[in-house]
N, C-alpha and C positions, 0 to 999 in steps of 0.2 A: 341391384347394386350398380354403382355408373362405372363406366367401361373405363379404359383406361385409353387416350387418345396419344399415341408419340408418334413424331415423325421419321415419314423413311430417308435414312442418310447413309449415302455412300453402298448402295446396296452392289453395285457392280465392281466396287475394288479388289475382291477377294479371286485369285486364281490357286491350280494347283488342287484342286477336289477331289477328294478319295471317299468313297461311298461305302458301308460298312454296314449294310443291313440298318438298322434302326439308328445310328451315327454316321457324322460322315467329319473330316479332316479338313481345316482350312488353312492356305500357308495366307499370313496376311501380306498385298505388298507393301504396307507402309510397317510396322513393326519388324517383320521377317518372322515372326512367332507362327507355333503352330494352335488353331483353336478348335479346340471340341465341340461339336454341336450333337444336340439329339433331337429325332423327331417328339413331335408333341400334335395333342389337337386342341385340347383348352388350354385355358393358362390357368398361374397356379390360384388363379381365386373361382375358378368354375367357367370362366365365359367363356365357349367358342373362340376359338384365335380367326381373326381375319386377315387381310393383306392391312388396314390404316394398323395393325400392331406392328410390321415389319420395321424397325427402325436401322438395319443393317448393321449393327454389331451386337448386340444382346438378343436378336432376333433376326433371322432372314429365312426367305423363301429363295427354293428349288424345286422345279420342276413340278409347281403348284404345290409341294409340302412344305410345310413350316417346322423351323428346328430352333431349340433355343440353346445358349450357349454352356455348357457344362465347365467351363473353366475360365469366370468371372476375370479374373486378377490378370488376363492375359488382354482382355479389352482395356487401350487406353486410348486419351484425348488423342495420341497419333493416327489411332485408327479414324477419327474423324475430322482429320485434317492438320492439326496441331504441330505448328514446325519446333516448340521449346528451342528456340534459337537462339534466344536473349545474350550478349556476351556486355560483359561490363568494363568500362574503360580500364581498369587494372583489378586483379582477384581479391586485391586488400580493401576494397570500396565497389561496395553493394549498395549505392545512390547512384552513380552516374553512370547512364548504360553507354553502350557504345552502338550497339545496333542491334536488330530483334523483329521478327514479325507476329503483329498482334495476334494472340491467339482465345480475345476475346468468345465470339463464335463459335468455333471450336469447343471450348471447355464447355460454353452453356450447351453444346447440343449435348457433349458427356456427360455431363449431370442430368439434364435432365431426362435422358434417353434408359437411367438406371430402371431396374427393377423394381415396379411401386407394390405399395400394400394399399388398396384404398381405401379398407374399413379402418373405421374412426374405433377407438377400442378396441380392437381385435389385437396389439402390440405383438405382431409376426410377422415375418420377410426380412428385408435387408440386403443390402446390396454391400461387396466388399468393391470399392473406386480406387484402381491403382492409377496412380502418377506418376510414370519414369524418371530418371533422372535427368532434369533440363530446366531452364530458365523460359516460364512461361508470362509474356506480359499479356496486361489483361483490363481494361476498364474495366469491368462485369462485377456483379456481385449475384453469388449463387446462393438458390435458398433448396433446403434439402430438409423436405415435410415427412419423410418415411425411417418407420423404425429401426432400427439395427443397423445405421448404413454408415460406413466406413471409410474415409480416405485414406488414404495412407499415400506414402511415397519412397525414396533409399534414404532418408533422410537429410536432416537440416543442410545448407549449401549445397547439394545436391539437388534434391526436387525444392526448386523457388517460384513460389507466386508470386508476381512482380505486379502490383500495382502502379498501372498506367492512367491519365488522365487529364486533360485541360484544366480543372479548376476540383476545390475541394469538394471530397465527397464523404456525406454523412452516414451512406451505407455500409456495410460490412463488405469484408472477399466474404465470408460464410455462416449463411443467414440458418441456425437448426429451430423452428419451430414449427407449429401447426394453428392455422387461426383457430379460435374455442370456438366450439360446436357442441352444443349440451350440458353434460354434466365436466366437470376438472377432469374425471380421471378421461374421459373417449378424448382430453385437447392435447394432453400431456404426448409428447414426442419422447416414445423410450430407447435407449441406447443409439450408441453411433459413436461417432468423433473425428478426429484429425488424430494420424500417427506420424514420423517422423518427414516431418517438411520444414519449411520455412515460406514464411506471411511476409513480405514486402512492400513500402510503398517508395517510390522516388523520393517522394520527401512529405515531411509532416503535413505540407499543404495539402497533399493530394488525397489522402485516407485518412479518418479519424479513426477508423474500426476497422479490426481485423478479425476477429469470431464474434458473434453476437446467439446467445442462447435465448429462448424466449418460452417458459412454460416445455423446460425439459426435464428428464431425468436417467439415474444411470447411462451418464454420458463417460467417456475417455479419452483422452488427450495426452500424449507422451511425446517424449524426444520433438519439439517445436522450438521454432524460433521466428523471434517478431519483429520486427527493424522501421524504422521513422513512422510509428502511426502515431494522428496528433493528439488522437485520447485515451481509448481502451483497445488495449491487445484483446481482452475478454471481457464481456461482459453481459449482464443478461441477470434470468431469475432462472435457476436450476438445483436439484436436488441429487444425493446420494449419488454425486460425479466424481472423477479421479483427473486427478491435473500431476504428472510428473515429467521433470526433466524439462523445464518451460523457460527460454533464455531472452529476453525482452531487452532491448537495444534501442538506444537513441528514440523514446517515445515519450507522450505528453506536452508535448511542446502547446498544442492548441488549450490547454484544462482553462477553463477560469473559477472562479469561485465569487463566495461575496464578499464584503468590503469586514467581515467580522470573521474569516478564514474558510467560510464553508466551502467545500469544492462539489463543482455541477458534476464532475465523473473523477475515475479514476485508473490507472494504468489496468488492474484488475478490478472491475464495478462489479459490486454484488445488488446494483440498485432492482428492484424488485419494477415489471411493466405496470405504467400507471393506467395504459389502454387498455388491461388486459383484466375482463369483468372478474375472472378468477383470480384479485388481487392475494399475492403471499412474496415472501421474501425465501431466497437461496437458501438450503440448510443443508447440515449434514455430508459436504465435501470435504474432499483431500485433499490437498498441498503438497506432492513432495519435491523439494528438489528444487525452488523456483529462483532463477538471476534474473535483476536488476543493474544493467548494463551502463552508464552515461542517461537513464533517464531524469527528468525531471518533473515538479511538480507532483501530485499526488500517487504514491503506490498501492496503495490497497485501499478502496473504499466498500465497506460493509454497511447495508442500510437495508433495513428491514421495518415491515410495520412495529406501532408500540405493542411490547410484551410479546414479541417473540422469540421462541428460540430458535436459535441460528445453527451455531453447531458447525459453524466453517474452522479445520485445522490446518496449518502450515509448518512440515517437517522439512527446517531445512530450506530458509529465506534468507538468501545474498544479496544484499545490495551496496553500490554505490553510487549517488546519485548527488546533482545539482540544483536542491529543490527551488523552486520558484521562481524559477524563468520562464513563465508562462502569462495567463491572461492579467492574473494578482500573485507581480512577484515579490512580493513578501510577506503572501498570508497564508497558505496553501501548507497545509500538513501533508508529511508524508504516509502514513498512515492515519486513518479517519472510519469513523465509528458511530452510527447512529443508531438506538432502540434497537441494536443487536448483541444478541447475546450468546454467553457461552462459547465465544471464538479462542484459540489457541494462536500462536508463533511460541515453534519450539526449534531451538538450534540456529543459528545463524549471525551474521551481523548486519546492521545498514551503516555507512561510511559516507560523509558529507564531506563535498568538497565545497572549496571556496572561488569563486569566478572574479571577487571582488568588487561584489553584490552585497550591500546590507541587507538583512530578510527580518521579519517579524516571525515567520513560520513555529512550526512544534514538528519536531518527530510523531509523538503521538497524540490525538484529540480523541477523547471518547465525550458523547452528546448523548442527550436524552436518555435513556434506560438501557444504558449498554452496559456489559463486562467482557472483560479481556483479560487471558492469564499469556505471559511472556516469559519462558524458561529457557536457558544455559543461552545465554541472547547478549550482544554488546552495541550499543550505538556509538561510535566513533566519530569527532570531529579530526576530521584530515587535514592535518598543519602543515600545507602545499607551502607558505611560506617560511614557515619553517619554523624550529620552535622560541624562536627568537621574537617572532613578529605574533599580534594577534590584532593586527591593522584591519579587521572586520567581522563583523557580528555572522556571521553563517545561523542563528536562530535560534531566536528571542528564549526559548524554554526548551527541556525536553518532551515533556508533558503540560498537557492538561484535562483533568479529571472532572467534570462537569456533576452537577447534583443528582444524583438520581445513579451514576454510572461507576463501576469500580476495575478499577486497575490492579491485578495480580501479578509480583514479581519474586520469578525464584532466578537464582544465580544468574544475575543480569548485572551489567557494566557499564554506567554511563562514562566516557570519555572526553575529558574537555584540557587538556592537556597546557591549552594554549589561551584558557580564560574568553573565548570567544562566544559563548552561549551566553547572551542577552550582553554582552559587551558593546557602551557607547550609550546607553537609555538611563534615560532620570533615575530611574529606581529598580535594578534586575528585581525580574520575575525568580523566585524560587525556583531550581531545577526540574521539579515537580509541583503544580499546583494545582488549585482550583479548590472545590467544597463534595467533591464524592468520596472515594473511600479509597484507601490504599492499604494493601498487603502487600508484606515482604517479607523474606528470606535469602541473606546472602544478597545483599545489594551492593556494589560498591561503585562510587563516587569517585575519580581522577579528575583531579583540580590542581591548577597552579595552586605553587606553595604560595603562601601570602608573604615571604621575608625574599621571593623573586618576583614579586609586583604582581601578584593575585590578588582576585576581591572579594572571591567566595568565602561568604562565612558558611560556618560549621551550623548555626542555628539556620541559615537561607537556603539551606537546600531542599528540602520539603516544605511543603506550605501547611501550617497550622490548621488550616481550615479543612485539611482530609483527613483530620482525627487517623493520623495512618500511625498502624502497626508492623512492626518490623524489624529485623539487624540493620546494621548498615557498616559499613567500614570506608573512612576517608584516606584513599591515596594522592598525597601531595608529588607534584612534579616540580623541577627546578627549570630555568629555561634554558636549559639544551635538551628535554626530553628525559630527564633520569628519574627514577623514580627516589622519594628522599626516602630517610630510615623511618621517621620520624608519622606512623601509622593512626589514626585516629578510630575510636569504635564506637555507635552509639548504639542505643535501643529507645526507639521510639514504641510506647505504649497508648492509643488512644490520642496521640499527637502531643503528646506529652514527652522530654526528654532524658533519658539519660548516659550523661558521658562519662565514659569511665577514662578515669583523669587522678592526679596526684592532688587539685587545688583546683579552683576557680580559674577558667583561662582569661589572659591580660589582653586578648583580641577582643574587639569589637564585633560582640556576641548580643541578640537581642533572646533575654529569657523570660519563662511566661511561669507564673504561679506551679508548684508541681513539677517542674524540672527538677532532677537531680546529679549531683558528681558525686559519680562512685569510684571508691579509693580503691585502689589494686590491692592495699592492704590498712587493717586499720588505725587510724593516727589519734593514740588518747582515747581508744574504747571506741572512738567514731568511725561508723563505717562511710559516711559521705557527708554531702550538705543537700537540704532539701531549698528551693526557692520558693518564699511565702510574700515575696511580695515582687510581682514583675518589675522589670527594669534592662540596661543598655551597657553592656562591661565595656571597657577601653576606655579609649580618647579619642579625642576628635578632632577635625582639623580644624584651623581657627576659623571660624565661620561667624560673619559677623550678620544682624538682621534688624529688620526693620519693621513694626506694623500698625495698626489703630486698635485702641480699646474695641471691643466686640466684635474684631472680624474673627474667622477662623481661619486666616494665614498670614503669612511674613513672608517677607520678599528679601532674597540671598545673591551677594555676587557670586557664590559658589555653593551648591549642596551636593560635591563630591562628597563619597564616603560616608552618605546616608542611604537610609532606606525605611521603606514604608513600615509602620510597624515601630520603628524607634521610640523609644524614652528619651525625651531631653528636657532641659531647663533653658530656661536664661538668665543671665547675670542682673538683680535689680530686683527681681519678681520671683515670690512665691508661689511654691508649689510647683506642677509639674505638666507634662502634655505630651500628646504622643503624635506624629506622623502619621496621617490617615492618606495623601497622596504628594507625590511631586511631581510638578509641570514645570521641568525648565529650572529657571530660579527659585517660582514659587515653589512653598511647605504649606500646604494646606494640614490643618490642626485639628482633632478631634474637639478641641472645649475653643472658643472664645479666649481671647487677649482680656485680662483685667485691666489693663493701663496700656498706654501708649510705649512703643518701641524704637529707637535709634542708636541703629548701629552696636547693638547689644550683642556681647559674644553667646554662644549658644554651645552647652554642654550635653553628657548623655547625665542620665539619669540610673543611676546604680541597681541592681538587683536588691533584696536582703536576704539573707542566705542562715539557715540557722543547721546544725547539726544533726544528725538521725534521731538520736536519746531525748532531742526536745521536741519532738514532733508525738502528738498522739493519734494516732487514727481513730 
């Protein structure tokens, strides 16, 4: 078995030696602690101990015997030199230092002077790494290849790793993996973590990464905090880990994504190592307890090979964030989900503010063969200017549910108070959309009222195309923020609707075959109306248009107060056509123009609605 090579440091620091038969006592001069040592003649994997194993604090010689140190948690980076001097220009701002000496050096000789295990599958030893309480700066980025091995410190603003450095760095402060060597289980790096510290960079330039896991598992991580890194606080491929109390600040600033929203990382990346021949994806972790501080651009990104299960759960996810002020700011979701499955977010909210940015963003995106269930959960748009104003789009949708992926909701709250969710676009997106699958239960919708200048219809909040099932309850707002009396309820079946209503609403509703209104009580034996032939309730503003026989669109000085999907007419011409896209002015039409068009007013085209007692199934 190959020996274990560390350096001797610092062996002459120690005075103050009291000798005790097989122990002896050290006072250290740099901590003032007192340290246990005992004699030994191997070390603990068999070999003979030599002088190149003395490295002067987890090991020294006296008097030609060699002693090892019995009381781990009392050796720290100070014993090897480490001043944690770092002072910050004022306590309220943890960016700009004021003075500090690098204790790059230092900390790598403490790491890597720990305690090693060097067989590959044997998963025993471990080392516990204390960090006093200090402000430690550091270019360095440590990688820590052995089982069980622990840092810990007094916790967050207390013990600071302050990332130092000239220009950005793609490394991690704390690298846990092991390169593969054989079969998956001798690569796998079991147990360890980071406990209560705090991850620093000067600024988002300087660190993209602050933990980086790589082919780990039964990892832990508590009480942390992570401040200006420019992509992932965490991220990595790891299994059966525990993340609690994780408080992430002013990070992602660097993310980009591609020009159709995907994003290259994310604040927490579940991206599985593409180098690493033991290809698998993060499964089976915990979440509890995790803030979202002033971040922006992507929060959780989950991605795993196709057809796997995932199994990542989140108890208890705060956020409020800025999204897309990053590489693509206005495409970047803030959570994001690829061919991963079986994840959870349970409890919490994320709260979007607005900087005065138009975004195209989503809260959530799920891609390829993914599912995600979201329970007692709210998404908040933050009406900074107040609820008067909704002078900017903060993002395009809430969702989008791609084909192949399904979205689970129990008692969840989308918030848009202020009509800002896809507000300013030719044709709002459905609150939720796409062609996957939706579940609910106890959904509810906050939407400006439409008699205070809202535009949300009641049939546009879900997209027909997720055949979703579910309650729903519509909460109308006035524009001071008040909630109105006046509560809507529907049940969506197979994306099918029905509203429980007195009559046919007078708004500008688009309904589809199989819709129904159901009467609170029955009117003439009737308990509702079914819709047997789709069509567009309301009116419409005057809207004049123009086109050529055989095109499929017309050209509008205004196609306010449309949307894709619509039933309408034109005045002259028979029969009827529906809205399949809008650019701008143009109405691209599902059928061809049978004649030529000018300046033709343009109507909606009606539902037909017949009673319950004429319907036969």
């Amino acid at each position: 078995m190959k020996s274990l090579v560390i350096f001797l440091v610092f062996l002459d620091l120690f005075v103050g030696t009291a000798v005790y038969g097989q122990t002896i006592s050290i006072v250290d001069p740099v901590s003032k602690k007192v340290l246990t040592y005992e004699e030994i003649d191997v070390l603990p994997n068999g070999e003979k101990i030599t002088s190149k194993n003395v490295d002067g604090g987890f090991i020294i010689e006296r008097n030609q015997k060699f002693y090892k140190a019995v009381n781990y948690s009392n050796i720290t980076p100070k014993n090897y030199g480490a001043k944690g001097n770092g002072i910050y220009q004022n306590s309220g701002d943890m960016n700009a230092l004021k003075s500090g000496n690098d204790d790059t050096q230092a900390l790598a000789v403490f790491f890597k002077n720990r305690q090693k295990t060097p067989a590959f599958g044997s998963h025993m030893g471990g080392s516990s790494l204390y960090v006093p309480s200090s402000v430690y700066l550091t270019s360095g980025s440590y990688n820590i290849d052995d089982h069980f091995t622990k840092i810990f410190g007094d916790g967050p603003g207390a013990t600071i790793i302050h990332a130092i450095a000239a220009k950005n760095e793609n490394v991690p402060v704390f690298f846990f993996g092991r390169k593969p060597v054989g079969n998956a289980w001798d690569s796998l790096l079991t147990g360890g973590g980071v406990n209560n510290m705090q991850i620093n960079s000067e600024n988002a330039k300087i660190r993209n990464f602050g933990i980086i896991l790589d082919f780990a598992e039964y990892m832990n991580f508590e009480n942390l905090a992570f401040r200006n890194l420019g992509k992932s606080a965490v991220k990595g491929n790891f299994w059966e880990s525990y993340f609690s109390n994780v408080k992430i600040e002013s990070s992602g600033q660097n993310q980009t994504g591609s020009e159709n929203g995907i994003p290259d990382t994310g604040i927490i990346d579940f991206s599985y190592a593409t180098e690493n021949p033991h290809l698998d994806a993060s499964n089976n972790s915990y979440f509890n307890k995790i803030t979202f501080s002033s971040c922006t651009g992507t929060l959780i990104k989950l991605a795993a090979a196709a057809n796997t299960t995932v199994n990542i759960n989140f108890n208890g996810l705060y956020a409020e964030t800025y999204p897309g002020n990053t590489g693509k700011p206005e495409e970047l979701p803030l959570i994001y989900s690829i061919n991963s499955q079986n994840n959870s977010i349970s409890h919490g909210f994320i709260t979007v503010n607005s900087s005065g940015t138009e975004r195209n963003g989503l809260a959530l995106l799920l891609d390829g063969n993914s599912s995600l269930s979201v329970s007692n959960f709210s998404f908040n748009m933050n009406p900074l200017e107040g609820f008067l104003k909704r002078s900017v789009r903060r993002l395009n949708s809430f969702g989008r549910i791609s084909y192949g992926s399904t979205l689970s909701l129990n008692s969840v709250n989308f918030e848009d108070p202020t009509d800002s969710v896809g507000f300013g676009t030719s044709s709002t997106e459905p609150l939720l959309y796409g062609k996957g699958k939706l579940l609910m239960n106890l959904v509810q919708f906050h939407v400006l009222d439409l008699n205070s200048g809202g535009t949300r219809r009641i049939t546009n909040l879900i997209d027909r195309n997720l055949k979703a099932t579910g309650s729903v309850l519509v909460i109308p707002y006035d524009k001071n923020g008040k909630v109105q009396s006046l509560q809507k309820s529907l049940q969506f079946n197979d994306g099918k609707i029905t509203f429980f209503y007195s009559s046919v609403p007078a708004t500008v509703d688009t309904w589809e075959k199989g819709d129904r209104i159901q009467y609170s009580e029955p009117v003439n034996r009737a308990l509702g109306l079914v819709c047997t032939e789709p069509g567009t309730t309301g009116t419409s503003k005057k809207i004049m248009v123009s086109g050529r026989k055989g095109e499929k669109s017309v050209r509008a000085l205004s196609t306010e107060n449309l949307l894709v999907g619509d039933w309408i007419v034109f005045a002259g011409m028979e029969g009827y056509n529906r809205i399949s896209a809008i650019r701008n002015k143009e109405i691209l039409l599902e059928q061809p123009l049978p004649k030529n068009l000018s300046n033709a007013p343009l109507s909606f085209k009606p539902p037909v609605w017949e009673t319950f007692q004429t319907i036969i199934k």
